[in-house]
Residue frames as a rotation matrix with the C-alpha (Angstrom) as fourth column:
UNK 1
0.585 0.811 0.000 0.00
0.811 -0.585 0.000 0.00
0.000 0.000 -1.000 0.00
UNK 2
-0.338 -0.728 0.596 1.60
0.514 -0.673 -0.531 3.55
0.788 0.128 0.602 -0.85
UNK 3
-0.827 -0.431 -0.360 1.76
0.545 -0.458 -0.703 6.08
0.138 -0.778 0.613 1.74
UNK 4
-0.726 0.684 0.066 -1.39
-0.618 -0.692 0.374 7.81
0.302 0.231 0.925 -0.11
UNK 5
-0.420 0.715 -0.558 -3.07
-0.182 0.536 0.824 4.58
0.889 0.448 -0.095 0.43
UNK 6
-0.273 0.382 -0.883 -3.39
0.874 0.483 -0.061 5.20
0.403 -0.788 -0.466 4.31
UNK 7
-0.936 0.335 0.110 -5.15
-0.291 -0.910 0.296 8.66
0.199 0.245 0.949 3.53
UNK 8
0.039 0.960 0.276 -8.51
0.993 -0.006 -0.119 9.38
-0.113 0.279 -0.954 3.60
UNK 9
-0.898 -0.174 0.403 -9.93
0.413 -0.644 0.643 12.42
0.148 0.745 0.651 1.62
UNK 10
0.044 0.991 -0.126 -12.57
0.585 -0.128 -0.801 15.10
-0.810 -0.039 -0.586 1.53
UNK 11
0.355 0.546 0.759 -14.56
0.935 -0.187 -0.302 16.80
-0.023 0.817 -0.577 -0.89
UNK 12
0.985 0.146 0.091 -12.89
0.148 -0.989 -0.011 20.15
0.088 0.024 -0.996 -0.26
UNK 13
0.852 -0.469 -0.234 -9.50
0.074 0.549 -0.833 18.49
0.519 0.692 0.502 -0.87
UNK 14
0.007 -0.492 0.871 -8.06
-0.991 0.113 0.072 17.85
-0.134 -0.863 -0.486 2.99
UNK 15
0.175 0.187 -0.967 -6.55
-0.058 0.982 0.180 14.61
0.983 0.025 0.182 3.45
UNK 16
0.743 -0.031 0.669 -6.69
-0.622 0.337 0.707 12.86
-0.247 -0.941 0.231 7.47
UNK 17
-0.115 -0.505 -0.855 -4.20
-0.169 0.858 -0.484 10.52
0.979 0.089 -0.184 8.27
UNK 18
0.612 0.279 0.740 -5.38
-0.699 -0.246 0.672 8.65
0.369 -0.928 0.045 11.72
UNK 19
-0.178 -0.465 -0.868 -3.47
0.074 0.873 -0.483 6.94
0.981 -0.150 -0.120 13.78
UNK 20
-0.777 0.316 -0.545 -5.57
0.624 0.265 -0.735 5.89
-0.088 -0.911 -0.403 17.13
UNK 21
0.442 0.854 -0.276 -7.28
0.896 -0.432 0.099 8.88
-0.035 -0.291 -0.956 18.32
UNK 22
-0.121 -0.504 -0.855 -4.94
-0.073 -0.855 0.514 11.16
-0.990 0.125 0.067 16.82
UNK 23
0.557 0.669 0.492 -5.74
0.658 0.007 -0.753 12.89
-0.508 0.743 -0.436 13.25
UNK 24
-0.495 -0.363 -0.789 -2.96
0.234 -0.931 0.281 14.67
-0.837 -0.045 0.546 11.40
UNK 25
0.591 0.773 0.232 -4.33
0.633 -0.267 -0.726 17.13
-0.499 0.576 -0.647 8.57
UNK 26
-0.566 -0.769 -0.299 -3.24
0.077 -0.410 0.909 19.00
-0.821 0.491 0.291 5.26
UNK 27
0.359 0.241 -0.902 -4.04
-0.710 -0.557 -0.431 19.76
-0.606 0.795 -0.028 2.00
UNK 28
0.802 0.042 0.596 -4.49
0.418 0.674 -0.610 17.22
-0.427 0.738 0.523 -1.23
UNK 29
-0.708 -0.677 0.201 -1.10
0.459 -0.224 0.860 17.57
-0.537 0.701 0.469 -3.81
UNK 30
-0.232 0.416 0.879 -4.30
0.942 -0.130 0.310 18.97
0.243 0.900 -0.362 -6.01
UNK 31
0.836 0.196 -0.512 -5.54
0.503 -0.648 0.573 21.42
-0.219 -0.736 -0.640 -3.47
UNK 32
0.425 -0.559 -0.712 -1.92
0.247 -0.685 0.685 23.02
-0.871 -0.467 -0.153 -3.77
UNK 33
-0.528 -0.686 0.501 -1.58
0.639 0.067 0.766 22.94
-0.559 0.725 0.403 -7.27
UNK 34
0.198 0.950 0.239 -4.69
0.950 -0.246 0.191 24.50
0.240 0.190 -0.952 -7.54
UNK 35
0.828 0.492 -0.269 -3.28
0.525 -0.849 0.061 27.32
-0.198 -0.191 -0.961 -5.61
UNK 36
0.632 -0.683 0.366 -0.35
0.282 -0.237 -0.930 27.80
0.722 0.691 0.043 -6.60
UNK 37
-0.204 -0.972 0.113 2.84
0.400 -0.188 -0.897 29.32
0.893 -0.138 0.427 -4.95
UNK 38
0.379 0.352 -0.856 2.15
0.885 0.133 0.447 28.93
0.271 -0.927 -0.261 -1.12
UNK 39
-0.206 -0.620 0.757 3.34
0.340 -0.771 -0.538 32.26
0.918 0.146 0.370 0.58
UNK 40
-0.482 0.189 0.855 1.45
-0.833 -0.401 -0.381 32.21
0.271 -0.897 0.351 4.23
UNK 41
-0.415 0.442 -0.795 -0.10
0.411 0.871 0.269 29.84
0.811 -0.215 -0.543 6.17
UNK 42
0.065 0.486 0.871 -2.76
-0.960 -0.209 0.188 30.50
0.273 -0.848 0.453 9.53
UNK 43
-0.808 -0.403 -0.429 -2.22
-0.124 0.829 -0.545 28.26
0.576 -0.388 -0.720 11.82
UNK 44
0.421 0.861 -0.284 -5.08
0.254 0.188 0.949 26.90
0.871 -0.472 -0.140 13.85
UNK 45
0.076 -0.457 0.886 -4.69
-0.905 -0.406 -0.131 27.30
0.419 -0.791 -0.445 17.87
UNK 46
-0.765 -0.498 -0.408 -3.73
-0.004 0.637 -0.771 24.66
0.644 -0.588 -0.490 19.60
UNK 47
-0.876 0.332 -0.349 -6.38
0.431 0.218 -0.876 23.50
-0.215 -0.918 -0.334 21.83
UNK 48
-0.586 0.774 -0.239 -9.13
-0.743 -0.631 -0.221 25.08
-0.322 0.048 0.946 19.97
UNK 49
-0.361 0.282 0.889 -12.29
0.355 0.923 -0.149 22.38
-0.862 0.262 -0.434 19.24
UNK 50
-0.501 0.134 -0.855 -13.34
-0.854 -0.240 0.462 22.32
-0.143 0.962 0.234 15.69
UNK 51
0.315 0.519 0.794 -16.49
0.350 0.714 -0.606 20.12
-0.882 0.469 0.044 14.02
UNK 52
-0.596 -0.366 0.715 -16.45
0.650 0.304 0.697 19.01
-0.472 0.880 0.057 10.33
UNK 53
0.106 0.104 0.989 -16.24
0.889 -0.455 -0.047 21.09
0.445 0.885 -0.140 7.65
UNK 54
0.940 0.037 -0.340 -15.39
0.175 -0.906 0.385 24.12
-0.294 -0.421 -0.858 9.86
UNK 55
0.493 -0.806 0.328 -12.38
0.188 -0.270 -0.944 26.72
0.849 0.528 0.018 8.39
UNK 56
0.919 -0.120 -0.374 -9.60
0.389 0.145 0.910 26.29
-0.055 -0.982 0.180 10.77
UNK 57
-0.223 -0.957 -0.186 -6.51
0.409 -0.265 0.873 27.71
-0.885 0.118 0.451 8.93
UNK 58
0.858 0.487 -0.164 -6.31
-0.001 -0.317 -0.948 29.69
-0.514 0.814 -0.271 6.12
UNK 59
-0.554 -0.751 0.359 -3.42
0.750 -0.263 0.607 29.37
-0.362 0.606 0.709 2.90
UNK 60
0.753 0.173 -0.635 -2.70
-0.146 -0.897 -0.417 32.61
-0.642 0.407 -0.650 1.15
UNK 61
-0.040 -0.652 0.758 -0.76
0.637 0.567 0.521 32.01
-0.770 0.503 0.393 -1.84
UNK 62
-0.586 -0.225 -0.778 -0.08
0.161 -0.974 0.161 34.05
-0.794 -0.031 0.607 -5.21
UNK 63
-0.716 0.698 -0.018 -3.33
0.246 0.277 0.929 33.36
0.653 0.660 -0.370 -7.09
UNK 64
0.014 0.997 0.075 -5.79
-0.196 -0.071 0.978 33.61
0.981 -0.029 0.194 -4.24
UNK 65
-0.837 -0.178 0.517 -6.52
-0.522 -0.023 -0.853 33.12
0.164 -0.984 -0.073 -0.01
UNK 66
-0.012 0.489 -0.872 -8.20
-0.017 0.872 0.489 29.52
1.000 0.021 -0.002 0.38
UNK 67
0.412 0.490 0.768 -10.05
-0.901 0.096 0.422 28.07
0.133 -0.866 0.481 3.72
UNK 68
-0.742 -0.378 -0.553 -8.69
-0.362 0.921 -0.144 25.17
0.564 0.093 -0.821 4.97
UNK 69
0.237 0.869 0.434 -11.87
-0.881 0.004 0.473 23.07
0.409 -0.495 0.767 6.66
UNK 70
-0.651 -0.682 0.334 -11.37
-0.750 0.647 -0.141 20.43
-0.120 -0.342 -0.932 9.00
UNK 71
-0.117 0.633 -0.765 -12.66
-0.700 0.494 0.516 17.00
0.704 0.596 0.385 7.78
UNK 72
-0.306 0.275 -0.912 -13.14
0.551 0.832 0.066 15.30
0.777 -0.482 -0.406 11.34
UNK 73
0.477 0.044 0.878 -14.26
-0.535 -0.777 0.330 17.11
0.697 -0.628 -0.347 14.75
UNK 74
0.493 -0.526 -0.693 -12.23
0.695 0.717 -0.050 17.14
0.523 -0.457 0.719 17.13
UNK 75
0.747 -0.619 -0.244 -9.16
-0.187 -0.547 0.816 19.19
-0.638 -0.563 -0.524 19.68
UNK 76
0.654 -0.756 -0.032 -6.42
-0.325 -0.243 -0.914 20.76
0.684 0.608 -0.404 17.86
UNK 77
0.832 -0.539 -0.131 -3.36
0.526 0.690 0.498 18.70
-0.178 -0.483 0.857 19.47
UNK 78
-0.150 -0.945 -0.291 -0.48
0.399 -0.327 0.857 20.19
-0.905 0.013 0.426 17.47
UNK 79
0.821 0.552 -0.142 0.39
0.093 -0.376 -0.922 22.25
-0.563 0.744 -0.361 14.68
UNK 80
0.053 -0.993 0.104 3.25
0.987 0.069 0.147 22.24
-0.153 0.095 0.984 12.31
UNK 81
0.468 -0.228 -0.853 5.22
0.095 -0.947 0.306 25.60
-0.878 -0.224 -0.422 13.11
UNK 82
-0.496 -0.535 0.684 7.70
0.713 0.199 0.672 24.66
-0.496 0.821 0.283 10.16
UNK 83
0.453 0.754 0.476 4.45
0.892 -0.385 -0.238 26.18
0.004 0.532 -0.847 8.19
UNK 84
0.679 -0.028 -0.733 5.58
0.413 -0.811 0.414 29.88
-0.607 -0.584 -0.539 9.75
UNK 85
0.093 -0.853 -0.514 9.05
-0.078 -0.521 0.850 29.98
-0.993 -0.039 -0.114 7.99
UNK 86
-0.915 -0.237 -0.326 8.54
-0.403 0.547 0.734 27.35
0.005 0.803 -0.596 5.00
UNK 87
-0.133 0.935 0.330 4.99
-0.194 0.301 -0.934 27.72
-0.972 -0.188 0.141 3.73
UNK 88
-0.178 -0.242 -0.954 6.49
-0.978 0.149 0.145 26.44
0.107 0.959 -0.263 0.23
UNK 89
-0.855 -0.109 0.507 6.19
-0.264 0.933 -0.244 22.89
-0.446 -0.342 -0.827 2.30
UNK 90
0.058 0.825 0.563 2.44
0.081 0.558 -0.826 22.55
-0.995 0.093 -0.035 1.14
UNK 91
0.648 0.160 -0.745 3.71
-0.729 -0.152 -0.667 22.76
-0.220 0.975 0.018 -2.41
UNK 92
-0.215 -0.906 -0.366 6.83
-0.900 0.329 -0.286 20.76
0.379 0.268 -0.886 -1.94
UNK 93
-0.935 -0.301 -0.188 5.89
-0.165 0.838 -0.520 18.12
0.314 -0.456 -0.833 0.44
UNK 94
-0.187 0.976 0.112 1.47
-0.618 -0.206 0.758 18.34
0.763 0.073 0.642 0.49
UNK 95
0.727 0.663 0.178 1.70
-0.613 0.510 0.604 14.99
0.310 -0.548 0.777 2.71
UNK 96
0.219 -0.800 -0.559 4.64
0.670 0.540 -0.510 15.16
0.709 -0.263 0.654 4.54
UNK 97
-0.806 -0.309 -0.505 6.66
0.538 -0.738 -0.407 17.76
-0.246 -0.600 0.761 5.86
UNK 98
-0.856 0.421 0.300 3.79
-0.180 -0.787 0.591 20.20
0.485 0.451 0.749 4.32
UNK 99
-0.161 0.705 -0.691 1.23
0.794 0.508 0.333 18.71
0.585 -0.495 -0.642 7.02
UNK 100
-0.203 0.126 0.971 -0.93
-0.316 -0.947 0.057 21.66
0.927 -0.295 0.232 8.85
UNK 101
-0.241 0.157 0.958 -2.11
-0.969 -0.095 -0.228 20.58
0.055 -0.983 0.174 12.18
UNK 102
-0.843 -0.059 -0.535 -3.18
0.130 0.942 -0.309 17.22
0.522 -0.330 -0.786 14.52
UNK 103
0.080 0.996 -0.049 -6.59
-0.522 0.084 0.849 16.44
0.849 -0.042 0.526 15.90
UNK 104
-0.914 0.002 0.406 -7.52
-0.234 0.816 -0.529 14.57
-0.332 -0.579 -0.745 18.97
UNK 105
-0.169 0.879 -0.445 -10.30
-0.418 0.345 0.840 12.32
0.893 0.328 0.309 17.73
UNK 106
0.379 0.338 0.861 -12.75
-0.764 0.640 0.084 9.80
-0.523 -0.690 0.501 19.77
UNK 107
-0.793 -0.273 0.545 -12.32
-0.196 0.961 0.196 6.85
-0.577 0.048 -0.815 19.45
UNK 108
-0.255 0.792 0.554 -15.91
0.819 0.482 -0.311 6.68
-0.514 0.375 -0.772 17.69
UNK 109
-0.604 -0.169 -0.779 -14.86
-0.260 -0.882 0.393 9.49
-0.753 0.440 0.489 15.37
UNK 110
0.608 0.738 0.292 -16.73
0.314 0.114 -0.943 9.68
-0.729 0.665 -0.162 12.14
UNK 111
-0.233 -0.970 -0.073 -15.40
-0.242 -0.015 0.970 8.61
-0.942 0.243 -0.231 8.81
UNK 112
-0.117 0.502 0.857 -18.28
0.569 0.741 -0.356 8.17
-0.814 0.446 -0.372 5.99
UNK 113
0.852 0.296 -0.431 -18.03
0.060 -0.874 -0.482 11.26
-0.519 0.385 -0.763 4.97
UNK 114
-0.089 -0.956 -0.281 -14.30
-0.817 -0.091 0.569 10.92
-0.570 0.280 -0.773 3.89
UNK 115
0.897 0.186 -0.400 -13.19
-0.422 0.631 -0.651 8.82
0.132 0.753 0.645 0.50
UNK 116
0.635 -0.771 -0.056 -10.27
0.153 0.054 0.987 6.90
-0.757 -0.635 0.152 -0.22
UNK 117
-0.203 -0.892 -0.403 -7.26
-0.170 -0.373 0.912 7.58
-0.964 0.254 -0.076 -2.46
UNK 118
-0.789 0.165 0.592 -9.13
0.605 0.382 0.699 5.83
-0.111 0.909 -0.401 -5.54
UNK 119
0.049 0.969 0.241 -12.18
0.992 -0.075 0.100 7.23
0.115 0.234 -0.965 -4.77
UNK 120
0.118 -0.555 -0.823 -10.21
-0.044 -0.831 0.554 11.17
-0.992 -0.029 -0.123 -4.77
UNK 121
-0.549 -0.828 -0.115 -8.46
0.086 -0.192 0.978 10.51
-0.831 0.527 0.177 -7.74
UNK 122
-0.478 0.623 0.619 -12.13
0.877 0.375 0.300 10.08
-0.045 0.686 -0.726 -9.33
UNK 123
0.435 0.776 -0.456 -13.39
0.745 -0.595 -0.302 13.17
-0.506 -0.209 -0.837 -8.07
UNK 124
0.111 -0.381 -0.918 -11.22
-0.069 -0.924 0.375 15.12
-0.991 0.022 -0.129 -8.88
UNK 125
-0.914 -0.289 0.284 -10.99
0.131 0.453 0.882 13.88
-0.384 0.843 -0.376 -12.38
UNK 126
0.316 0.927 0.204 -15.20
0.949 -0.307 -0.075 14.75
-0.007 0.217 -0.976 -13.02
């Protein structure tokens, strides 16, 4: 299984990656081609709760200043400062180093609403 293949995706082109009851979050490799040359990032706060589909961070880039919406609810946990100096990461590295923030989930989080990596690459392709 690639790395993409332990993603899950939303419609507004955030991908989740969980592991337990932790949720990190970011932006789709389309999502940043879409906006082109990254140039700011808003960090969420730490400790702030957030339900799905709420805009927790915003990218500002040189084409346009995009919501970022979070695709699980949950407690911001952590965020990646990196973002602050090197907000070229969500162009260079979308799902890696270019990861915006961490979630605490439940344990009986909710996940129907999210696709996986095949079922992305279709949407986004309509």
């Amino acid at each position: 299984m690639s790395e993409l293949g332990k993603l899950l995706f939303s419609k507004n082109h955030e991908w989740v990656r969980l592991d337990g009851v932790s949720a990190r979050a970011g932006i789709t490799d389309f999502a940043q081609d879409a906006l082109g040359e990254v140039v700011f990032v808003q960090l969420p706060r730490v400790g702030e709760k957030v339900t799905c589909g709420q805009s927790v961070s915003e990218v500002e880039s040189t084409k346009s200043v995009s919501d970022i919406y979070s695709p699980l609810n949950g407690t911001i946990n952590a965020v990646n400062v990196e973002l602050e100096s090197e907000p070229s990461l969500l162009n260079s590295d979308p799902f890696g180093r270019g990861w915006i923030y961490e979630l605490s989930v439940g344990a009986d989080v909710e996940l129907g609403h999210l696709i996986d990596e095949d079922a992305y690459r279709r949407f986004v392709k309509e």
